[in-house]
ROTOR-624696 format. One record per residue: chain; residue number from 1; x, y, z of N, C-alpha, C in turn. Coordinates in steps of 0.1 Angstrom, whole numbers. Layout:
# ROTOR-624696
+-------+------+-------+-------+-------+-------+-------+-------+-------+-------+-------+
! chain ! resi !   nc1 !   nc2 !   nc3 !  cac1 !  cac2 !  cac3 !   cc1 !   cc2 !   cc3 !
+-------+------+-------+-------+-------+-------+-------+-------+-------+-------+-------+
!     A !  NUM !     X !     Y !     Z !     X !     Y !     Z !     X !     Y !     Z !
...
+-------+------+-------+-------+-------+-------+-------+-------+-------+-------+-------+
# end
This chain:
# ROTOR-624696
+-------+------+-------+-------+-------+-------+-------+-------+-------+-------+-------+
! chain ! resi !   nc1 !   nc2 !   nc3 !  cac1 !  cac2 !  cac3 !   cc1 !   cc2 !   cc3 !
+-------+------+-------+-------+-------+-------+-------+-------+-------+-------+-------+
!     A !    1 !     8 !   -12 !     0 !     0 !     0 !     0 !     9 !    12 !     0 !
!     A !    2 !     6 !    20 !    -9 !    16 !    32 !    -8 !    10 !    44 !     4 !
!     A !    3 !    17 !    53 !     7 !    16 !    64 !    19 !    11 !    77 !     8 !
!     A !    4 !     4 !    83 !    12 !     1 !    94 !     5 !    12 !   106 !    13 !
!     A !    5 !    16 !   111 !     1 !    30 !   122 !     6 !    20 !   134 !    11 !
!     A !    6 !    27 !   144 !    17 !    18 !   154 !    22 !    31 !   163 !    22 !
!     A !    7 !    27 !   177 !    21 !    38 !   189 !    18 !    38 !   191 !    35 !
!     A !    8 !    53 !   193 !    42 !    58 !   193 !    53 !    52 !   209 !    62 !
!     A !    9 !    40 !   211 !    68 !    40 !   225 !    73 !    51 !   229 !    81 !
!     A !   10 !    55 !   244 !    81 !    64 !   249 !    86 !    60 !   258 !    97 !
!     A !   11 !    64 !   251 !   108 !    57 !   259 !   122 !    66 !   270 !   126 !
!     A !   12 !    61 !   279 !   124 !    72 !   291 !   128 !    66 !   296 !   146 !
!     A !   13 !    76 !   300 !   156 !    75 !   300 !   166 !    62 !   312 !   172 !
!     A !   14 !    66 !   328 !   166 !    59 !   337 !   166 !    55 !   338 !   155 !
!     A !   15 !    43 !   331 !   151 !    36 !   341 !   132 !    34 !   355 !   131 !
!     A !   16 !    31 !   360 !   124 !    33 !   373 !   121 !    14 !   373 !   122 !
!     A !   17 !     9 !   384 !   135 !    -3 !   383 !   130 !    -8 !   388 !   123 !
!     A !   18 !   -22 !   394 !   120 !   -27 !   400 !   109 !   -28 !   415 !   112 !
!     A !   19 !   -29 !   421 !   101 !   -22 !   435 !   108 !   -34 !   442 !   113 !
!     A !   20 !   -47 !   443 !   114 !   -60 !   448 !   121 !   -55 !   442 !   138 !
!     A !   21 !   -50 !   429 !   140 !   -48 !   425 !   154 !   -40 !   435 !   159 !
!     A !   22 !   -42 !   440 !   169 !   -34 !   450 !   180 !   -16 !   448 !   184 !
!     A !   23 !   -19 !   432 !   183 !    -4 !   424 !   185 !     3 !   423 !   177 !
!     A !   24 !     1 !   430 !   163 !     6 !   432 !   151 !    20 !   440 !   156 !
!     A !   25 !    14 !   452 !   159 !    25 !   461 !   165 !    39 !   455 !   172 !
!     A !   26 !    31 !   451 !   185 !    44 !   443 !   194 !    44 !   431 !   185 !
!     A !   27 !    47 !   422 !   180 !    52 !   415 !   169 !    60 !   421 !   164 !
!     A !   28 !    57 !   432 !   151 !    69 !   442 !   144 !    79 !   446 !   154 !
!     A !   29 !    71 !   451 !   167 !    85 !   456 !   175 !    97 !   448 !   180 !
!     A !   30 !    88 !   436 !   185 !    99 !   425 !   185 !   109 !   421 !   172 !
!     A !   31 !   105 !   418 !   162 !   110 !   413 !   151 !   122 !   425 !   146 !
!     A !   32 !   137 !   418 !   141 !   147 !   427 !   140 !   144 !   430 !   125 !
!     A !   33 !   138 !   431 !   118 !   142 !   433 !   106 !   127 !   444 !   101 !
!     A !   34 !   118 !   443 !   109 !   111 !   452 !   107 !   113 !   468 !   112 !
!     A !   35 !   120 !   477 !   108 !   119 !   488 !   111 !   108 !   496 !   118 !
!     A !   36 !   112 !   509 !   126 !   104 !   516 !   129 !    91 !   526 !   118 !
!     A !   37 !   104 !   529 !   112 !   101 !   535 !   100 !    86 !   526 !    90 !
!     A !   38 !    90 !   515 !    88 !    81 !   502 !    86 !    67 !   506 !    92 !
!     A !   39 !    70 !   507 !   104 !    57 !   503 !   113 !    51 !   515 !   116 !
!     A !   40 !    59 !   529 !   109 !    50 !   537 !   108 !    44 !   541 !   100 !
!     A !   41 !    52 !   537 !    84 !    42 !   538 !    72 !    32 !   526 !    73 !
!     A !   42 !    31 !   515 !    82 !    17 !   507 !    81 !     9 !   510 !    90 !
!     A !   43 !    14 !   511 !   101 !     0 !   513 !   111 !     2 !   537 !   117 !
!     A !   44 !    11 !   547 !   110 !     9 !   555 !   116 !    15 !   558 !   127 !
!     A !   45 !    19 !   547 !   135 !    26 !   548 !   152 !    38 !   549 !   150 !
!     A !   46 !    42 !   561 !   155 !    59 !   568 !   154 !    61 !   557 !   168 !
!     A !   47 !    79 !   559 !   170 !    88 !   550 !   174 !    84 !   555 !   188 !
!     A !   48 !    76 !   565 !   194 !    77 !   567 !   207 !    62 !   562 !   209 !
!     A !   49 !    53 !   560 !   201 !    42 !   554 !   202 !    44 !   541 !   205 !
!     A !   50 !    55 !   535 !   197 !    57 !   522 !   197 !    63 !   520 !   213 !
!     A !   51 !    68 !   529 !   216 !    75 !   522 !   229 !    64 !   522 !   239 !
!     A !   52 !    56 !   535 !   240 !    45 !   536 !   248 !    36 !   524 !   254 !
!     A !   53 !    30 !   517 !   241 !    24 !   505 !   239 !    35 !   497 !   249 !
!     A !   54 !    51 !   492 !   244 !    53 !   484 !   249 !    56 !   483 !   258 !
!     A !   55 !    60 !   496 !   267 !    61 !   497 !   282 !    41 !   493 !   287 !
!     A !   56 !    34 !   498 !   284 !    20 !   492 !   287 !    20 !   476 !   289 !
!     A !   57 !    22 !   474 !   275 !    17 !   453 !   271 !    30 !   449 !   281 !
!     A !   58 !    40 !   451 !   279 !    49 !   438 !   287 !    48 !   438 !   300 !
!     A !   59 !    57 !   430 !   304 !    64 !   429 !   320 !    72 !   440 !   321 !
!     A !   60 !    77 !   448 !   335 !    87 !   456 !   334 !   101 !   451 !   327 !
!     A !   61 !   104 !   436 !   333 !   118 !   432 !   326 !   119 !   430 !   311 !
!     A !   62 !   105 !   424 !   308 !   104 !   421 !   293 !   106 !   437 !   286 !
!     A !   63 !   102 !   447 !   291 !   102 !   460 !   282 !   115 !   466 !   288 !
!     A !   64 !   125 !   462 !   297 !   140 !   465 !   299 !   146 !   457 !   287 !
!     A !   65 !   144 !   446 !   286 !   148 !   435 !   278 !   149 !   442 !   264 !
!     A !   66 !   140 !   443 !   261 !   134 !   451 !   247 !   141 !   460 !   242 !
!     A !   67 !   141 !   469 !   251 !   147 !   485 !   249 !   160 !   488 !   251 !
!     A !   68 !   169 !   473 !   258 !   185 !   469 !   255 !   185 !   466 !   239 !
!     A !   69 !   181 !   457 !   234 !   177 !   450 !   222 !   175 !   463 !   208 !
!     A !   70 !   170 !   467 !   209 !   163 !   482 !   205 !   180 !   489 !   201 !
!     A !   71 !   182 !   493 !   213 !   193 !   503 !   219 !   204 !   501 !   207 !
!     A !   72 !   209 !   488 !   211 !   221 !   484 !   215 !   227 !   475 !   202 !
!     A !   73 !   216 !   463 !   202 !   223 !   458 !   182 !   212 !   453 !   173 !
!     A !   74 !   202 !   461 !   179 !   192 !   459 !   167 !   194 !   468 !   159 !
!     A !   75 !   186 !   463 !   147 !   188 !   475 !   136 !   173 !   479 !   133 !
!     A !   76 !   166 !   487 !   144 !   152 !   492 !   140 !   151 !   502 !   133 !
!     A !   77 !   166 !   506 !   131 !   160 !   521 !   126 !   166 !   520 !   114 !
!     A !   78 !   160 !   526 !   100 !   164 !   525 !    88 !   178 !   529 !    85 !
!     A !   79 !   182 !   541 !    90 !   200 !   540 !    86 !   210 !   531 !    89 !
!     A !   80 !   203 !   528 !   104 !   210 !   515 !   111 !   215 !   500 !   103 !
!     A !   81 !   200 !   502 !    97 !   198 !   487 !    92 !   207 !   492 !    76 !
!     A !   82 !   203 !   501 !    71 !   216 !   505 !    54 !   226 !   500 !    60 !
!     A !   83 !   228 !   509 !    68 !   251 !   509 !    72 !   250 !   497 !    71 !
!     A !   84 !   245 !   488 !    82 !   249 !   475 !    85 !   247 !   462 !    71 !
!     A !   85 !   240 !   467 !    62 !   237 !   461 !    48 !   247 !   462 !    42 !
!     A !   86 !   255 !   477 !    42 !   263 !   480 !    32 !   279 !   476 !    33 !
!     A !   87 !   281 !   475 !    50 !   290 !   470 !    60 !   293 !   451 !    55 !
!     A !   88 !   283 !   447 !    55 !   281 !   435 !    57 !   283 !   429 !    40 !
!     A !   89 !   279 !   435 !    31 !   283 !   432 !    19 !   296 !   437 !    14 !
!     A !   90 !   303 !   444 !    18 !   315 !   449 !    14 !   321 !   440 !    22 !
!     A !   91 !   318 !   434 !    31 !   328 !   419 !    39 !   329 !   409 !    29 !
!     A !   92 !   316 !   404 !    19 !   315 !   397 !    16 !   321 !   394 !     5 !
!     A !   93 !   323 !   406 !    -7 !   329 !   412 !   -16 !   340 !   414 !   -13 !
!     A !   94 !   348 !   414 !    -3 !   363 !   415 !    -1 !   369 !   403 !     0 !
!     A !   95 !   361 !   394 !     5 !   365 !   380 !    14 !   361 !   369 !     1 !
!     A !   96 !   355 !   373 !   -11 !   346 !   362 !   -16 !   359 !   352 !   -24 !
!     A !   97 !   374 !   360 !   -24 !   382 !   352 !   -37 !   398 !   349 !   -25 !
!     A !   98 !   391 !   354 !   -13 !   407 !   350 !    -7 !   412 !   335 !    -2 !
+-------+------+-------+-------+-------+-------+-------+-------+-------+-------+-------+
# end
């Protein structure tokens, strides 16, 4: 008897919810690759909005946690995230024939 094959679902830990959901926001804010900038051409909420919310929703440590993260080596903010593109490809392009 043969097994009927089935395409493998891919369970991702945090899904991205839908963007009417409230938790859309803190999702984006969590997630490193979504900018601020991002999340203010979709939903309107400048980066001090965003923080507002997330000092509200979290734990105090979870929104210390966050706002190290944020700070320190995320790249939320659009120049941040260029440099570090342009940084990171010029590594790649130097290093590719040595």
């Amino acid at each position: 008897m043969k097994k009927k094959g089935h395409t493998p679902i891919t369970r991702v830990k945090n899904p991205e919810p839908h963007m009417e959901d409230p938790n859309w926001i803190i999702w984006a804010a969590w997630a490193d690759r979504i900018t601020f900038e991002e999340i203010k051409k979709k939903t309107g909420i400048s980066e001090s909005g965003v923080i507002k919310i997330m000092r509200r929703t979290l734990k105090p440590s979870s929104f210390r946690l966050w706002r190290k993260r944020v700070k320190e080596k995320s790249i939320k903010h659009g120049k941040k995230f260029k440099y570090s593109r342009k940084k990171i490809s010029s590594k790649i392009k130097k290093n590719d024939y040595l």
